[in-house]
VOKOLDO-340523 format. One record per residue (C-alpha): residue number from 1; x, y, z. Coordinates in Angstrom, 3 decimals. Layout:
<midos>
<mido NUM; <X; Y; Z>> ...
</midos>
This chain:
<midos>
<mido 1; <-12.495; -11.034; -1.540>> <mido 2; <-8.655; -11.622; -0.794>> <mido 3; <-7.673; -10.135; -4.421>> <mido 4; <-9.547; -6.763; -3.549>> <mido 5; <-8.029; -6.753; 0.278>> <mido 6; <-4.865; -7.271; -1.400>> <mido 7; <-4.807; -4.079; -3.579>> <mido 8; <-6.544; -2.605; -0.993>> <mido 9; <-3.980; -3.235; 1.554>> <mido 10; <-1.276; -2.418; -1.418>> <mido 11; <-3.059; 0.684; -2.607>> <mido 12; <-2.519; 2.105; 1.521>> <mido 13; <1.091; 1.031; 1.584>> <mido 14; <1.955; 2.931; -1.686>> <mido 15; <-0.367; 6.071; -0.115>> <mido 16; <1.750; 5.775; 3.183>> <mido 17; <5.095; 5.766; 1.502>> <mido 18; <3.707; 8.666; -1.096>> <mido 19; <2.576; 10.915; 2.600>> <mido 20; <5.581; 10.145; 4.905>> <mido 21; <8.640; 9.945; 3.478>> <mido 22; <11.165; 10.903; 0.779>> <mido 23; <11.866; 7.726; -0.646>> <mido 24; <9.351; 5.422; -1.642>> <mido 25; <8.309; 2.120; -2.752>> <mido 26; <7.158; 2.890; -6.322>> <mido 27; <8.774; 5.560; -8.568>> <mido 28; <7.951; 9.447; -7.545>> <mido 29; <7.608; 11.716; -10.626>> <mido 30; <7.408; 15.143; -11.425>> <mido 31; <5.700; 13.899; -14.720>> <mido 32; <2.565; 14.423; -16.340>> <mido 33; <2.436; 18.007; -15.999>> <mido 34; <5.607; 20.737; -15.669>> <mido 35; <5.270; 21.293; -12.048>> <mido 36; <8.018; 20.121; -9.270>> <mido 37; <6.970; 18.418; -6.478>> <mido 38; <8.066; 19.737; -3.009>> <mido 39; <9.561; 16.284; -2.268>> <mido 40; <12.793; 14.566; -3.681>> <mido 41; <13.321; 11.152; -5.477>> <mido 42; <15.138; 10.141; -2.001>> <mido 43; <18.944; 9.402; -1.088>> <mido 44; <20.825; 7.190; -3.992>> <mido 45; <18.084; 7.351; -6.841>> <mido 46; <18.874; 8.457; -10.282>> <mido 47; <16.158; 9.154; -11.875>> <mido 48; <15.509; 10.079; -15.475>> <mido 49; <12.097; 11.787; -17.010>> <mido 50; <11.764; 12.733; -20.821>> <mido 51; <8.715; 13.793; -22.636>> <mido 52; <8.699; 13.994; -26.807>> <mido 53; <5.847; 16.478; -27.951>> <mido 54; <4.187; 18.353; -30.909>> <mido 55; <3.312; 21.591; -31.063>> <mido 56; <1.740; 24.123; -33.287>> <mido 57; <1.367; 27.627; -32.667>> <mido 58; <-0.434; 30.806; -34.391>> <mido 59; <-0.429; 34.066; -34.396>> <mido 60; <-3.172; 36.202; -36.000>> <mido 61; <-3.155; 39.777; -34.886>> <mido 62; <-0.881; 42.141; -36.928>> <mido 63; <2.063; 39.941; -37.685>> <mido 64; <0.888; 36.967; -38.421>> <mido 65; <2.745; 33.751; -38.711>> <mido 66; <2.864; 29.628; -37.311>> <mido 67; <4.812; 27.748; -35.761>> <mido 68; <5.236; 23.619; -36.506>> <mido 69; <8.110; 21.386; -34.962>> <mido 70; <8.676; 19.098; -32.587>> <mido 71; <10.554; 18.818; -29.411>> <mido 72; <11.131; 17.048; -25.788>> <mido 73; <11.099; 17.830; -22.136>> <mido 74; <13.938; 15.858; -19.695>> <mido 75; <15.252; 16.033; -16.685>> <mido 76; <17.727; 13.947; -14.665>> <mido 77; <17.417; 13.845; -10.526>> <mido 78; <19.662; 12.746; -7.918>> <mido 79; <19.139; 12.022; -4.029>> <mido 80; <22.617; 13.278; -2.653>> <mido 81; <23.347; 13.020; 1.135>> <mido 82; <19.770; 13.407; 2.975>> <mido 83; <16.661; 12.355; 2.217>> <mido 84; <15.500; 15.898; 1.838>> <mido 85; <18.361; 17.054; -1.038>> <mido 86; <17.777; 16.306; -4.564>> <mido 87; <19.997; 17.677; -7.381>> <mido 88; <18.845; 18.268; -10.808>> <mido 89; <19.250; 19.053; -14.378>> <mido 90; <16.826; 19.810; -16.971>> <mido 91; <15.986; 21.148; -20.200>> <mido 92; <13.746; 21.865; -22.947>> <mido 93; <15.135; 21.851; -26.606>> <mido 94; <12.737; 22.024; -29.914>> <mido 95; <12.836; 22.177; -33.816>> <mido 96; <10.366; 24.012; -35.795>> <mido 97; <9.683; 25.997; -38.746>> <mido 98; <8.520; 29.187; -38.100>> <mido 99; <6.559; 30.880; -41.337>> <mido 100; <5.516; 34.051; -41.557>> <mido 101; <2.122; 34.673; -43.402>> <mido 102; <2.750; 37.506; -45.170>> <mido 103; <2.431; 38.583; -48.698>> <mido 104; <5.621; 37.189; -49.427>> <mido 105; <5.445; 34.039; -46.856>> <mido 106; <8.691; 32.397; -45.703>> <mido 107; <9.931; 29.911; -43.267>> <mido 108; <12.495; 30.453; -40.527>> <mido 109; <14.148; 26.977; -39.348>> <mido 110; <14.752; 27.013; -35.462>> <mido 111; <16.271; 24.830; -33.362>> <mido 112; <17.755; 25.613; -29.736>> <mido 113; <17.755; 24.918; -26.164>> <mido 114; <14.069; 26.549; -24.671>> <mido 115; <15.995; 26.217; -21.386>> <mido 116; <18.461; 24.220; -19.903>> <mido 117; <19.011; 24.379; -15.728>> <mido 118; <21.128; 22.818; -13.287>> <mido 119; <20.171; 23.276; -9.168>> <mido 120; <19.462; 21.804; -6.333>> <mido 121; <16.211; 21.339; -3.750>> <mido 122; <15.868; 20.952; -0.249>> <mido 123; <12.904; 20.243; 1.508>> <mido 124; <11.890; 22.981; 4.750>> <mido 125; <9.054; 21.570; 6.277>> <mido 126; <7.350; 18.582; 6.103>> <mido 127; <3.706; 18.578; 8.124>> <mido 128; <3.876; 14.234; 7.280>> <mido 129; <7.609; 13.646; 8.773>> <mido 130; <6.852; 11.444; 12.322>> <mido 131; <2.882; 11.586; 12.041>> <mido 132; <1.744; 8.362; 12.773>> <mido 133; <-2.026; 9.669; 13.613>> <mido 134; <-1.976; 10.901; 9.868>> <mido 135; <-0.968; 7.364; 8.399>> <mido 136; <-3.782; 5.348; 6.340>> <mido 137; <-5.820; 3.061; 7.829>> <mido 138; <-5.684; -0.271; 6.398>> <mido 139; <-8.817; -1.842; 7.544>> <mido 140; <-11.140; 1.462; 7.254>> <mido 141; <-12.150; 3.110; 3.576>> <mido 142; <-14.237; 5.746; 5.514>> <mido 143; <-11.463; 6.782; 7.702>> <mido 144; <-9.108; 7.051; 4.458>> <mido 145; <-11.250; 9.418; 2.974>> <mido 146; <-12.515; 11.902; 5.663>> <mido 147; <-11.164; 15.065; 5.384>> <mido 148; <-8.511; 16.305; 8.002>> <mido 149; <-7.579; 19.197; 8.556>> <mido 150; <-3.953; 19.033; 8.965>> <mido 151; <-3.969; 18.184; 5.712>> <mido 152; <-4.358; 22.078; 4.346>> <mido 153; <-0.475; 22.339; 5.910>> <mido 154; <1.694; 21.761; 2.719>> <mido 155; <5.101; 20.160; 2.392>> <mido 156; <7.484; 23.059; 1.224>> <mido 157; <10.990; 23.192; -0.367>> <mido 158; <12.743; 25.402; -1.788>> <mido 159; <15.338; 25.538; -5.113>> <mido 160; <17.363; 27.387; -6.355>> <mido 161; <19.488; 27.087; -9.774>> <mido 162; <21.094; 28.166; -12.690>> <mido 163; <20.150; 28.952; -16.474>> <mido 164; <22.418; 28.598; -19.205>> <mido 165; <21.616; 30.060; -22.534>> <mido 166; <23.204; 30.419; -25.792>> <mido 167; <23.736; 33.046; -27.974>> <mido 168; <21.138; 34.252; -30.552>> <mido 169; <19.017; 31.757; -29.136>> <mido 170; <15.403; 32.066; -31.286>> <mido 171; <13.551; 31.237; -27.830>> <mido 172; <14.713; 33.696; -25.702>> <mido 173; <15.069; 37.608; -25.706>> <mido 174; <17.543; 39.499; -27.464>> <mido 175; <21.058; 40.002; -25.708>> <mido 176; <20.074; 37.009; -23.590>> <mido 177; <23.592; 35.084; -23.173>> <mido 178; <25.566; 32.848; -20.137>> <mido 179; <23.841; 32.221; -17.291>> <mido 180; <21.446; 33.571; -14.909>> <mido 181; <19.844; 32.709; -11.368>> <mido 182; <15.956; 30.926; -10.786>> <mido 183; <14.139; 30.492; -7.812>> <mido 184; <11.445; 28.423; -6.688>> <mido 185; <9.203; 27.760; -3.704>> <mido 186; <7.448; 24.559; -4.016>> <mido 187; <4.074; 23.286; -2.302>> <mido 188; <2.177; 20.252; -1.659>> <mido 189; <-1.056; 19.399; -0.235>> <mido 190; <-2.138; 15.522; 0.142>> <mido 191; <-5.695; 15.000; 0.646>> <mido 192; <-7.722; 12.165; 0.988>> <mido 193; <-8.667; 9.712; -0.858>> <mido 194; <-5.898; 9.955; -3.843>> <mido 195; <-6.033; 13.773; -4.221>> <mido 196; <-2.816; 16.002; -4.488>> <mido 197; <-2.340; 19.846; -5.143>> <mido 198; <1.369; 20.851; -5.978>> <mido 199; <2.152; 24.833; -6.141>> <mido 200; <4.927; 26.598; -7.582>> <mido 201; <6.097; 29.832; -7.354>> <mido 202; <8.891; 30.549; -9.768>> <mido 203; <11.165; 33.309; -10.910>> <mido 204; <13.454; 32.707; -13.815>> <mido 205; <16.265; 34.440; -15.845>> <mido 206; <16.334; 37.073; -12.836>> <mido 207; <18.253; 40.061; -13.901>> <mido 208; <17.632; 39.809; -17.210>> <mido 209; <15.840; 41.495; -19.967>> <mido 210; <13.362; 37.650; -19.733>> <mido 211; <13.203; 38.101; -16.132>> <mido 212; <9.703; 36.585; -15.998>> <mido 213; <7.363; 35.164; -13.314>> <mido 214; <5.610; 31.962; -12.988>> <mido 215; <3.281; 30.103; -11.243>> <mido 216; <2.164; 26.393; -11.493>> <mido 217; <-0.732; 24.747; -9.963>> <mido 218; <-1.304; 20.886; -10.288>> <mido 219; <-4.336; 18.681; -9.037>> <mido 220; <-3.881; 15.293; -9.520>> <mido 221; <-6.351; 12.447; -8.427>> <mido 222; <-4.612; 8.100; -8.276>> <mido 223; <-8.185; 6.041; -8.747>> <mido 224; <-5.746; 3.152; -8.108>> <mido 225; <-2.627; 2.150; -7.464>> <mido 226; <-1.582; 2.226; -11.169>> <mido 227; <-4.151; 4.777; -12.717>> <mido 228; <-3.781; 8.780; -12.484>> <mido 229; <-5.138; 11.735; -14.043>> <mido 230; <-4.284; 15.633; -13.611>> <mido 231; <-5.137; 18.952; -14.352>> <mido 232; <-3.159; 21.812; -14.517>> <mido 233; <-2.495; 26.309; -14.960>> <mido 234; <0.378; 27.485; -15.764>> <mido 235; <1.084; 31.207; -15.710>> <mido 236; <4.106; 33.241; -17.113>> <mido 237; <4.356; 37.007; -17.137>> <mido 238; <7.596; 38.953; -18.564>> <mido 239; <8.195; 42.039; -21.311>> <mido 240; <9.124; 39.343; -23.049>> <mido 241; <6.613; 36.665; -23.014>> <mido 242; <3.304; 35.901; -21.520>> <mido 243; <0.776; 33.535; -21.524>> <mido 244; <-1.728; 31.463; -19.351>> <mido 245; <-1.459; 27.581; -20.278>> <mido 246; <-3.633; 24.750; -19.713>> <mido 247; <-2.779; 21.009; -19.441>> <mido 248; <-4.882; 17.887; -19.093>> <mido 249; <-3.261; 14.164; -18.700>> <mido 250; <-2.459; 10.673; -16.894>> <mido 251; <-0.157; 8.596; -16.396>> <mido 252; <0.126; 4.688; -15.752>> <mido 253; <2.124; 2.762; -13.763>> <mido 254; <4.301; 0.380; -15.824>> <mido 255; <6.209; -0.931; -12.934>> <mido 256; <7.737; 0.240; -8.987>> <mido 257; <10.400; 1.555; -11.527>> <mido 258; <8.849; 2.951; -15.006>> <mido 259; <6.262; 5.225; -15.446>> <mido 260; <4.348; 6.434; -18.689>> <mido 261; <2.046; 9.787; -19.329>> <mido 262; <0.476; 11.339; -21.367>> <mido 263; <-0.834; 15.200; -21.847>> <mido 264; <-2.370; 17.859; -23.800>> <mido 265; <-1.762; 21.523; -23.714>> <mido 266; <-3.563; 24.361; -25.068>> <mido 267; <-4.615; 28.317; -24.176>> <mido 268; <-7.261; 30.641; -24.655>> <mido 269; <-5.764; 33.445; -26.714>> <mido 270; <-4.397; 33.998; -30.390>> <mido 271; <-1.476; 35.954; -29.243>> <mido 272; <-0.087; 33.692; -30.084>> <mido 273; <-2.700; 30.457; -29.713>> <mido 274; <-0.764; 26.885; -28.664>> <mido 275; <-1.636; 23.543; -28.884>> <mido 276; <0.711; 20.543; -27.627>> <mido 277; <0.652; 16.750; -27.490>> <mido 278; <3.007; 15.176; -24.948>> <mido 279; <3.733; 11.602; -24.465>> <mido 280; <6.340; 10.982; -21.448>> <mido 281; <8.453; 8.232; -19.874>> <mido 282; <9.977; 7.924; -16.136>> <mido 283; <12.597; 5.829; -15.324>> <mido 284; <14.529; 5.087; -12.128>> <mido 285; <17.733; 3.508; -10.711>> <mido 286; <17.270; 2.294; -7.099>> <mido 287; <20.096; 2.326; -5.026>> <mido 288; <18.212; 3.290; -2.416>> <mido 289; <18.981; 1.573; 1.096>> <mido 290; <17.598; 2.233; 4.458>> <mido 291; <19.913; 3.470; 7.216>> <mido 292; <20.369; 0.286; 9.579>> <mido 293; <19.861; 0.490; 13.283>> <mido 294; <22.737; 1.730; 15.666>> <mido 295; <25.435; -1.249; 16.356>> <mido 296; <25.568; -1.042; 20.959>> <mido 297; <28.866; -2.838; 20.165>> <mido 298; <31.725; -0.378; 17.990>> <mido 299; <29.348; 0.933; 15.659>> <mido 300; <28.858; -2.366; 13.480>> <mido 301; <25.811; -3.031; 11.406>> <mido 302; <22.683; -4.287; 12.913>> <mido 303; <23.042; -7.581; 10.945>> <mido 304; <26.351; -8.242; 12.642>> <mido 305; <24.889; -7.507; 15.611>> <mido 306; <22.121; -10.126; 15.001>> <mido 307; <24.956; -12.668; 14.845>> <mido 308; <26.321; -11.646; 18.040>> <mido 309; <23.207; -11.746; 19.741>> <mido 310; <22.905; -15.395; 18.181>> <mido 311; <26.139; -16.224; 19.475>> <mido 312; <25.519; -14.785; 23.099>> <mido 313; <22.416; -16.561; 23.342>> <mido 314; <23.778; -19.629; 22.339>> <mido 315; <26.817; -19.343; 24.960>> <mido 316; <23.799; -18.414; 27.628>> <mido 317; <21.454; -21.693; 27.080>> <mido 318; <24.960; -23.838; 26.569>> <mido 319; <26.282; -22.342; 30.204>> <mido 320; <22.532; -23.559; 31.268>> <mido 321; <22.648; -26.728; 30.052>> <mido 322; <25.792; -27.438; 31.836>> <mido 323; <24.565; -26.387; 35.191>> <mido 324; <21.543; -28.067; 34.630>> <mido 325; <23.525; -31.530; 34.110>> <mido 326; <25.845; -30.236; 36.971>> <mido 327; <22.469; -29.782; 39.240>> <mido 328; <21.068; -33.532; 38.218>> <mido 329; <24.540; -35.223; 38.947>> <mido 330; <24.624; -33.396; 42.623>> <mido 331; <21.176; -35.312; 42.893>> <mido 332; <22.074; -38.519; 41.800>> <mido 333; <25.238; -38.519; 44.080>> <mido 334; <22.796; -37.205; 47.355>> <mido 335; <20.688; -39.793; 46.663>> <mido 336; <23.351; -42.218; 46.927>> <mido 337; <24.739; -41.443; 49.809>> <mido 338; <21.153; -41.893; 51.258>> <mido 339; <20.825; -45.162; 50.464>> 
</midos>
């Protein structure tokens, strides 16, 4: 039985740190899936996330022609200042051939930055900041997996970045060049029992001629502390592109530090139809350290003031030992004089 307390107990810490707070124990990432969490990787943590991938695409109707290559998702984060503020880059680039099936097929070799974006997020509101009623119980599976709730109140943050695209980029719309603004609200919801729902709301390129909308919703269920699987939509909708995309995936827990996933992504049209294999890495640098307690004395660490506090207390029961021996000797010499 003390092997399954032990996870048990581990499995609640991991939840706590996950529900209320920025930083925590085990490595936080926006991986599997393409949706941002609402909260940061927490102050002094680099954090790197890459995902190689597949893909095929075709398109039937009226021109028709596929798509086969290859390409990889990244992203590099950064807890700057407060817990709340993460800075980011990341990026998209792929290589394909692109053939067109006509009478006279021929291939078109691509290979460009999908996107590449640099910005920052802040966290607004946190409903888990300071709620110790909210915090699992350790000793009670029932009362870890009732609902609550408080719990429909999501964590939200907000980003806001830059694009940067090339010219005569094959990915992007004509005329598209430089850089442009995007915008995101970001969502989460954590449930009970190992369930969380993550919701974006983005808008990307805006002011441009791929000025599109976007919308992300995640659901992902930890059985354990090392297993978890996740489901997600993805919706984009521009003159230039559209397309409603489905994903399906897990990742494991290598270590507190390394994470691995895995995912497939597909849609329901021909227009043009996708299919994607992902397999993904996160990796962090901790130099994460908690604030230490207010110094009373000049503002010094809270160690240092542990060594005072030694030293006082070892002055006190020193100045009580010698009027302790002063007290016995004033004895002795009344009892002398009695005699």
């Amino acid at each position: 039985m003390k092997p399954i307390k032990s996870t048990c107990i581990l499995f609640f810490s991991l939840l706590t740190a996950l529900c209320f707070g920025q930083y925590t124990d085990v490595i936080n990432s926006n991986r599997p899936g393409v949706s941002r969490s609402a909260f940061s990787v927490g102050t002094n943590v680099l954090q790197f996330e890459v995902g190689p991938y597949i893909i095929n695409e075709k398109r039937t109707p009226a021109l028709s022609t596929e798509v086969d290559g290859f390409g990889v998702d990244f992203s590099a984060r950064y807890g700057l200042f407060f817990e709340e503020l993460e800075l980011n880059i990341e990026g998209n680039y792929q290589n394909d051939t692109k053939t067109f099936l006509s009478s006279v097929p021929f291939d078109e070799d691509r290979a460009n930055f999908k996107f590449l974006t640099i910005g920052a997020k802040y966290l607004v509101f946190d409903p888990y900041k300071n709620s110790e009623e909210d915090k699992p119980n350790l000793y009670s599976y029932h009362a870890n997996h009732r609902f609550k709730w408080k719990s429909l109140i999501p964590a939200v943050s907000v980003y806001v970045g830059a694009n940067f695209d090339t010219k005569n980029n094959p990915y992007t719309a004509p005329e598209i060049e430089g850089f442009s603004p995007k915008v995101m609200i970001a969502s989460q919801n954590n449930f009970a029992g190992g369930w969380v729902l993550v919701l974006n709301l983005i808008k990307d390129r805006i002011g441009t001629d791929q000025s599109d909308f976007q919308y992300i919703i995640t659901l992902t269920h930890s059985f354990n502390p090392k297993w978890v699987i996740f489901g997600e939509t993805q919706g984009i909708k521009s003159d230039f592109y559209a397309d409603n995309l489905l994903r399906f995936g897990g990742a494991y827990l290598w270590g507190k530090d390394f994470q691995l996933d895995t995912a497939l992504t597909f849609n329901t049209k021909d227009t043009p139809s996708v299919f994607s294999v992902n397999f993904g890495a996160s990796y962090r640098f901790d130099f994460h350290k908690d604030k230490e307690n207010e110094d009373i004395d000049n503002g010094g660490s809270a160690k240092e003031e542990g060594k005072r506090q030694a030293r006082r207390n070892k002055t006190k029961k020193n100045k009580n030992s010698d009027s302790s021996e002063k007290k016995k000797q004033k004895r002795k010499d009344t009892d002398f004089d009695d005699n």
